[in-house]
C-alpha positions as a Markdown table, in Angstrom:
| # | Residue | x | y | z |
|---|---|---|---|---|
| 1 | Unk | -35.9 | -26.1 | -13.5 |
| 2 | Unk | -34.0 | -23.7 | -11.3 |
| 3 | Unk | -35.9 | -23.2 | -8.2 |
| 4 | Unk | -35.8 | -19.6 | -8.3 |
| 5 | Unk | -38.2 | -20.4 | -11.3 |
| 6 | Unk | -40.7 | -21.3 | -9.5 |
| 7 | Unk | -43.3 | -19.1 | -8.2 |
| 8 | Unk | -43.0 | -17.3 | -4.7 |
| 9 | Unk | -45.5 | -17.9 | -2.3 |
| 10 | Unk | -45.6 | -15.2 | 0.5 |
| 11 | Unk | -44.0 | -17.0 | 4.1 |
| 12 | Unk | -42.9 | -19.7 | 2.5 |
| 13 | Unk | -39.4 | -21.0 | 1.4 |
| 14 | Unk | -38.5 | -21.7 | -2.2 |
| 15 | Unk | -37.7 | -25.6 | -3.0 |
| 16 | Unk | -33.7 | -25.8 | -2.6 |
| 17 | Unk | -32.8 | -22.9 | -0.4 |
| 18 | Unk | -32.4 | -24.9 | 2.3 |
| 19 | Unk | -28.1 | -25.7 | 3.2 |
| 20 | Unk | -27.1 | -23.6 | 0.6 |
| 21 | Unk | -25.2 | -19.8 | 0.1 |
| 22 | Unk | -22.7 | -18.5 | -1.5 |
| 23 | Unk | -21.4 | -17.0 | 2.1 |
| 24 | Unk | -18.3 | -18.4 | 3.2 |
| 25 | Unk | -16.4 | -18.1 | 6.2 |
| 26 | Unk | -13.3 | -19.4 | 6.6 |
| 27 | Unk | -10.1 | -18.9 | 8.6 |
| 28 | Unk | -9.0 | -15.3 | 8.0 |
| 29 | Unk | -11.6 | -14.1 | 5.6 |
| 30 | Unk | -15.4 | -14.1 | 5.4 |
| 31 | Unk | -17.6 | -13.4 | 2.4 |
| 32 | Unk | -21.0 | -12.2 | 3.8 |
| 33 | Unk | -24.4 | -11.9 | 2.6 |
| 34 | Unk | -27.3 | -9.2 | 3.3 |
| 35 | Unk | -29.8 | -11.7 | 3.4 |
| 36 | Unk | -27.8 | -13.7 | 6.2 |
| 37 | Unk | -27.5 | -10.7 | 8.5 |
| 38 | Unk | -29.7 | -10.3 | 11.2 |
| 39 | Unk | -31.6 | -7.2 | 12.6 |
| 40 | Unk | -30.6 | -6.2 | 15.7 |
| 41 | Unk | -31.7 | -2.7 | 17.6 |
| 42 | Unk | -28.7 | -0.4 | 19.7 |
| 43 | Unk | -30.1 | 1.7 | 23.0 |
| 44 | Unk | -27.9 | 4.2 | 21.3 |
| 45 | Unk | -30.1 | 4.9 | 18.1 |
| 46 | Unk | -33.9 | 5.0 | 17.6 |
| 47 | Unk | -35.7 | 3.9 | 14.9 |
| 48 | Unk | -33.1 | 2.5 | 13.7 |
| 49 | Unk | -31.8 | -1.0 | 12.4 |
| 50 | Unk | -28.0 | -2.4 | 13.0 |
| 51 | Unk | -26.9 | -5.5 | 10.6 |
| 52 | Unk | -23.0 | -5.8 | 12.3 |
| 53 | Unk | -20.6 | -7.4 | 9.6 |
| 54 | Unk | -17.1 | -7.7 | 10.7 |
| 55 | Unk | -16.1 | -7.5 | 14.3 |
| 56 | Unk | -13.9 | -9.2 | 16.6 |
| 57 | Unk | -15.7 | -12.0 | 17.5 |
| 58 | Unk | -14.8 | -12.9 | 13.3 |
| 59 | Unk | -11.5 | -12.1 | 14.0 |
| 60 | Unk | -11.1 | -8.5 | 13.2 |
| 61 | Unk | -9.7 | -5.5 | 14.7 |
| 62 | Unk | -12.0 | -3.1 | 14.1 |
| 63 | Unk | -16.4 | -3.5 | 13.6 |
| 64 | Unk | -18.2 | -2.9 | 10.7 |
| 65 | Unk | -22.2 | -2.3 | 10.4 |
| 66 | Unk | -25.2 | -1.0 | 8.6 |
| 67 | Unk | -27.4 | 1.4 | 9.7 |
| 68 | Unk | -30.9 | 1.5 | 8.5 |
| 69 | Unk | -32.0 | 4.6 | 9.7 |
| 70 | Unk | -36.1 | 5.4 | 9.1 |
| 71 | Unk | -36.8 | 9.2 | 8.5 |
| 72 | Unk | -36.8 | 10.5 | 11.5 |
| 73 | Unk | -34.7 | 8.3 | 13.1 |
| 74 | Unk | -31.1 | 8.4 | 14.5 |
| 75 | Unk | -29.1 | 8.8 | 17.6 |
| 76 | Unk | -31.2 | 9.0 | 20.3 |
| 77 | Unk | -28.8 | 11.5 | 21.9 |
| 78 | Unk | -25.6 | 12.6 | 20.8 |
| 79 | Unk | -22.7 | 9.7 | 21.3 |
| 80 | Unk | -19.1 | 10.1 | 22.9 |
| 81 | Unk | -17.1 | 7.6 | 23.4 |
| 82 | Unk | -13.7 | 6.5 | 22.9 |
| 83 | Unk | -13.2 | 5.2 | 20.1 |
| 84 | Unk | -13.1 | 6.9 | 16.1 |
| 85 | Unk | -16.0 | 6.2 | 13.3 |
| 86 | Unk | -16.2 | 6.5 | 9.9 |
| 87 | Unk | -20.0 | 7.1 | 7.8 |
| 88 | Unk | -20.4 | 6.3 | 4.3 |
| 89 | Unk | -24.1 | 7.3 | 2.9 |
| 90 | Unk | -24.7 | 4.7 | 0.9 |
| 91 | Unk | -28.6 | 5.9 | 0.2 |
| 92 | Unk | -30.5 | 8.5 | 1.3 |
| 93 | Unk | -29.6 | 11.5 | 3.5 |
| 94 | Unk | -28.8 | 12.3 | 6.6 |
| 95 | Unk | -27.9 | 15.3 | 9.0 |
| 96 | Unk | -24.8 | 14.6 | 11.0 |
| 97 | Unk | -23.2 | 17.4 | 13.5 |
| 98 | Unk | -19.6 | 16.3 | 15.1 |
| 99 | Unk | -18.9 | 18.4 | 18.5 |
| 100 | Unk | -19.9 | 21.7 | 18.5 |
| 101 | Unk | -19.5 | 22.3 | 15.0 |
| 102 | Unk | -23.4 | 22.8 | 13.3 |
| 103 | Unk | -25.4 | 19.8 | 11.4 |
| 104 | Unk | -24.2 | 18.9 | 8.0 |
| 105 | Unk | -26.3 | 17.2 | 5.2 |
| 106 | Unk | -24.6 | 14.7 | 3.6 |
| 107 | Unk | -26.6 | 12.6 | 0.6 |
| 108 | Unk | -25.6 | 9.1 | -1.3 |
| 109 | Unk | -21.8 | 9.3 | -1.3 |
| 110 | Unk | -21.3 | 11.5 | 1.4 |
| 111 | Unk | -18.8 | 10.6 | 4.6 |
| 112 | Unk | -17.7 | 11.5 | 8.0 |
| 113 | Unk | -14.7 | 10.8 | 9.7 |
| 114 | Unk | -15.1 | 11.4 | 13.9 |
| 115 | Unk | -11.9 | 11.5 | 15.9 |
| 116 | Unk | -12.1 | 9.3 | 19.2 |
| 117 | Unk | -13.7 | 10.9 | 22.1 |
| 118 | Unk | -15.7 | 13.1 | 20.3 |
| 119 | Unk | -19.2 | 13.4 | 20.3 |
| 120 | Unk | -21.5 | 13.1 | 17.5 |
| 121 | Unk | -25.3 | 12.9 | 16.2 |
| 122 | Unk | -26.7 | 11.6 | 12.9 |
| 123 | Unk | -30.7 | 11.7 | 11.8 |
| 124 | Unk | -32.3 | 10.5 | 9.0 |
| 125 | Unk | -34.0 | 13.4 | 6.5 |
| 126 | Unk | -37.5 | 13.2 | 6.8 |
| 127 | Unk | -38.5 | 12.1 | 2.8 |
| 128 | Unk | -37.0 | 8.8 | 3.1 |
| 129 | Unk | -35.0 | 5.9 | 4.5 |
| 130 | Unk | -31.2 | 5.8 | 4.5 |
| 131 | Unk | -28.5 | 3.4 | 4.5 |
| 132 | Unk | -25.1 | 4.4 | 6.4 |
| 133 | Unk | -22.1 | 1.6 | 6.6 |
| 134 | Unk | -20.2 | 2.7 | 9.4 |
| 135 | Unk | -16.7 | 1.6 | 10.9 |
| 136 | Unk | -15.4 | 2.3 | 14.7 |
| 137 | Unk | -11.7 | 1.5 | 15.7 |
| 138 | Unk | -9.8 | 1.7 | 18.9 |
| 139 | Unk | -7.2 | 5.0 | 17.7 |
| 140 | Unk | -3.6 | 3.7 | 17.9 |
| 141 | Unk | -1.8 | 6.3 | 19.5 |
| 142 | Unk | 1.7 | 7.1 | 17.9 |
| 143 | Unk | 4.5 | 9.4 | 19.4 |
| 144 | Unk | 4.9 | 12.4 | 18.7 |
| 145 | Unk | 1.7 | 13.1 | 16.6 |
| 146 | Unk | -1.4 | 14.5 | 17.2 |
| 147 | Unk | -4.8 | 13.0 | 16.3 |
| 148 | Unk | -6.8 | 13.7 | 13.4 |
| 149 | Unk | -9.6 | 16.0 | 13.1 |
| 150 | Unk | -13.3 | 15.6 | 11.7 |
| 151 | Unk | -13.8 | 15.3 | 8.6 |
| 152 | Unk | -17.3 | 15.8 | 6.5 |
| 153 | Unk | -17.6 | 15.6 | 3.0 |
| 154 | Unk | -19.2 | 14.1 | -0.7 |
| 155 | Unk | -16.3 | 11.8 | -2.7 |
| 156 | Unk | -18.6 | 13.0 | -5.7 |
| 157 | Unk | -16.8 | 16.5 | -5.0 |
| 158 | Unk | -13.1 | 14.6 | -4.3 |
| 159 | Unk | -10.9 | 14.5 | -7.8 |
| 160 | Unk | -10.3 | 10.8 | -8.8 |
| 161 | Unk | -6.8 | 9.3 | -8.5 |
| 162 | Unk | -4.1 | 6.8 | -10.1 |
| 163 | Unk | -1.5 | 6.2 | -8.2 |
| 164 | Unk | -0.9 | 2.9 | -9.7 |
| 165 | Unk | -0.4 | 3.7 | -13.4 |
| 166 | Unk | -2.2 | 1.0 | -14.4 |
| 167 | Unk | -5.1 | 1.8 | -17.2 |
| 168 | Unk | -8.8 | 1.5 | -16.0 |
| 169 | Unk | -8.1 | 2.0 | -12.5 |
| 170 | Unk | -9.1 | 4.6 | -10.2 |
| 171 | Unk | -8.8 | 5.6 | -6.4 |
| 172 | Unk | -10.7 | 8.3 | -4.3 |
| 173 | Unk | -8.9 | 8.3 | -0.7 |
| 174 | Unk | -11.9 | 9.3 | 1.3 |
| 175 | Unk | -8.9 | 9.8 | 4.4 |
| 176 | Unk | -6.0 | 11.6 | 3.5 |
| 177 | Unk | -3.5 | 9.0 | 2.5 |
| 178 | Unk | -0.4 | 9.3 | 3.8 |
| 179 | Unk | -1.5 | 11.3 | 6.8 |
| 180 | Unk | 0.1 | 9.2 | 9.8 |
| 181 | Unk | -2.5 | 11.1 | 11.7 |
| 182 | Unk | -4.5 | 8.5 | 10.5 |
| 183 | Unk | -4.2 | 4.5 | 11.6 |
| 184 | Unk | -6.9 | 3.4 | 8.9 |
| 185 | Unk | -8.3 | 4.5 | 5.4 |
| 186 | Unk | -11.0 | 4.3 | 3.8 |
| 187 | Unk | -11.1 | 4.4 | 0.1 |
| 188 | Unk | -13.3 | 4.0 | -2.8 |
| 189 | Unk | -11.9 | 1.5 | -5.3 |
| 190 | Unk | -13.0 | 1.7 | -9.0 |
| 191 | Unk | -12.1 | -0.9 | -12.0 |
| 192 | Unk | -13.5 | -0.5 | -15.0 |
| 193 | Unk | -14.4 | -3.9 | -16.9 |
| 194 | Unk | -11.9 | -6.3 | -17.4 |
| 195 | Unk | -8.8 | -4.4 | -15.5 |
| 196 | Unk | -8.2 | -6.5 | -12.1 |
| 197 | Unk | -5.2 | -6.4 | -9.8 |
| 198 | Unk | -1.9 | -7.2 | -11.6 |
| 199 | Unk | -0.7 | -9.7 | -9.0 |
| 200 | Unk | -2.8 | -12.1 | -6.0 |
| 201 | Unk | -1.8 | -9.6 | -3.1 |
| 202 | Unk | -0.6 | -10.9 | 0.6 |
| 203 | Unk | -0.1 | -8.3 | 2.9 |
| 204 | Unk | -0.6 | -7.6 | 6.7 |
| 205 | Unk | -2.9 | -5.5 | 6.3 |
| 206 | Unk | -7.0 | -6.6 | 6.8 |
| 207 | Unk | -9.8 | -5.3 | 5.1 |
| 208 | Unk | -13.6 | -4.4 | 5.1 |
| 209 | Unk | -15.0 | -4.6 | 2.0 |
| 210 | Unk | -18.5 | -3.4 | 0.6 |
| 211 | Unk | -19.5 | -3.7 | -3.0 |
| 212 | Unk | -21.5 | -0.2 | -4.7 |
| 213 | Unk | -21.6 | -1.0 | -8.2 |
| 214 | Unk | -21.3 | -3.6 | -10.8 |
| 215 | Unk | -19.8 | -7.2 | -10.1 |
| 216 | Unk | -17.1 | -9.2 | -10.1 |
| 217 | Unk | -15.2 | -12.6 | -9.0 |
| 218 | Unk | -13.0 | -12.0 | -5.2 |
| 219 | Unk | -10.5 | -14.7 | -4.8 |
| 220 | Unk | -9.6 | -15.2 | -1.4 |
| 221 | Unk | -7.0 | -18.1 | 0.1 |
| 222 | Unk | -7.7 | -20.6 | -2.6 |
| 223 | Unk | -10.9 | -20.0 | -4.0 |
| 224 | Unk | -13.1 | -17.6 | -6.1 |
| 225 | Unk | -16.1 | -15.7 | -5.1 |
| 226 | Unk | -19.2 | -14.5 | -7.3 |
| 227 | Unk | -19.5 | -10.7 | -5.4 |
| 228 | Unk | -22.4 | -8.5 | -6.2 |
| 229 | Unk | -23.7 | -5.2 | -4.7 |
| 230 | Unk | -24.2 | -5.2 | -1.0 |
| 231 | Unk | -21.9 | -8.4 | -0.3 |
| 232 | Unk | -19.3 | -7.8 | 2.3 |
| 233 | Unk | -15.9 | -9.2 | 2.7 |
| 234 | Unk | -13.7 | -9.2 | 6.0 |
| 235 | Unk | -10.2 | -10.1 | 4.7 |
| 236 | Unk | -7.6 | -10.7 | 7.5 |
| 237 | Unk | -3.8 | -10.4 | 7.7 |
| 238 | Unk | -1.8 | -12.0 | 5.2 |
| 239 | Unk | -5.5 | -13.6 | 3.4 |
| 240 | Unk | -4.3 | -14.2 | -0.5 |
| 241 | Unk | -6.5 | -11.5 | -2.7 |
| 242 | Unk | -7.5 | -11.0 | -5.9 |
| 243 | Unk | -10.7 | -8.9 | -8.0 |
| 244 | Unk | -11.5 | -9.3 | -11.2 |
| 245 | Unk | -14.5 | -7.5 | -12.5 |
| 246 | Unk | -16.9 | -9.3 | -15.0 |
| 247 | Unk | -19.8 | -6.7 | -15.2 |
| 248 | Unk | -20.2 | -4.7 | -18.4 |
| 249 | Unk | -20.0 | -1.3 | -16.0 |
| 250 | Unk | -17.9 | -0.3 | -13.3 |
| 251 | Unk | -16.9 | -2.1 | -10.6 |
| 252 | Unk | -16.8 | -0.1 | -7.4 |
| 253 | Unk | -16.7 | -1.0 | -3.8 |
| 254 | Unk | -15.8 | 1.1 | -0.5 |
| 255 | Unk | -12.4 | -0.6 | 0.9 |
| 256 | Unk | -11.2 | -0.5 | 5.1 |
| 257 | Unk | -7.5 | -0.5 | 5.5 |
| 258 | Unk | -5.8 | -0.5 | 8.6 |
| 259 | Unk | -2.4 | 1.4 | 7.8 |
| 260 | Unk | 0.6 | 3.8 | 9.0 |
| 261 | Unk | 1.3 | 1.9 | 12.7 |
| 262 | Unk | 3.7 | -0.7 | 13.5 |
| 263 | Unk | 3.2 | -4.1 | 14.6 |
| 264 | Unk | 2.8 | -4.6 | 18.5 |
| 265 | Unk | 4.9 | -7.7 | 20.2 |
């Protein structure tokens, strides 16, 4: 008998869970589950829960968290500081208002893009809970160009995309690819079943990775990886890559890309 046949008893721990996850961190990647996140509160945001998932303290250049925002709840005062964030509704609604412009509603699917140094705010509608993922990065300046502006908008409303050519793939770049404004991106990735990446990828660039829909195996350095909705992967530079999907719907998950700079020495 598997233990997750027996039945629950509230406050206590199922027979075998003790030692044992799928999570796996290991030396330029990390495959991360909710249920092995903690809660932590910011000063910054009321009412509001943080789960952190990539930062540098993993080895990452850039930090990447859930916000679990009750109605009501949000930024306790509007936030400036120096660095640029990117806001992916992942459930429920919110109102977000970047600088002076007015408050935007943006539902499941919406996203925000805030250039460093601006200020903005972000509350929860008052029906129900909501789930933002949310990225900030240090901007990498480059010569001669100026920085991007704010973005606000649905990806329900963006066209979908194939710049690959390859059947049963699809790309919505949630940042306007190509746009050296930008030193990241932020797209949604979708495969539909059985189409997975035509070659193990090793590149410099690292990645966030949350899974939306469906499921599928992640190989990463040497191994494979059973992802599901909600798991999170942090790939570093130059980690071997692979995703194959094995649901019998869509695969889709929301991909972090740094791009567009050189390499410092």
């Amino acid at each position: 008998m598997h233990p997750t046949d027996l039945p629950a008893q509230p406050g206590v721990v199922r027979p075998g869970a003790i030692g044992h996850s799928r999570a796996v961190v290991g030396r330029n990647f990390a495959f991360i589950l909710p249920e092995g996140v903690l809660n932590s509160r910011l000063p910054a945001w009321s009412s509001t829960t943080v789960r952190f998932l990539a930062a540098p303290s993993l080895g990452a250049a850039f930090v990447q968290f859930m916000l679990e925002i009750e109605p009501s709840g949000g930024t306790a005062q509007p936030i400036r500081v120096d660095l640029q964030h990117f806001f992916y509704v992942v459930t429920g609604a919110v109102d977000i208002s970047i600088g002076t412009e007015a408050p935007a509603s943006l539902t499941a699917g919406g996203f925000a893009y805030v250039p460093p140094g601006t200020s903005f705010a972000m509350h929860c509608h008052l029906t129900a809970p909501a789930r933002v993922i949310a990225v900030k990065k240090r901007y990498e300046m480059a010569d001669g160009i100026a920085a991007p502006t704010a973005i606000v908008a649905q990806h329900q409303a963006m066209p979908m995309t194939n710049h690959t050519g390859l059947q049963g793939r699809g790309f919505k770049h949630l940042l306007p690819m190509g746009d050296l404004r930008f030193d990241f991106e932020m797209n949604l990735m979708f495969f539909q079943p059985g189409v997975c990446f035509p070659a193990v990828e090793i590149h410099i660039m690292e990645h966030g990775l949350l899974m939306l829909e469906g499921q599928g195996l992640y190989y990463l350095c040497n191994s494979w990886h059973e992802i599901w909705v909600d798991n999170f992967i942090w790939m570093g530079s130059f980690c071997p890559q692979q995703f194959y999907p094995t649901g019998a719907s869509q695969a889709v998950y929301l991909l972090y890309k740094n791009v567009n700079r050189d390499v410092v020495l």
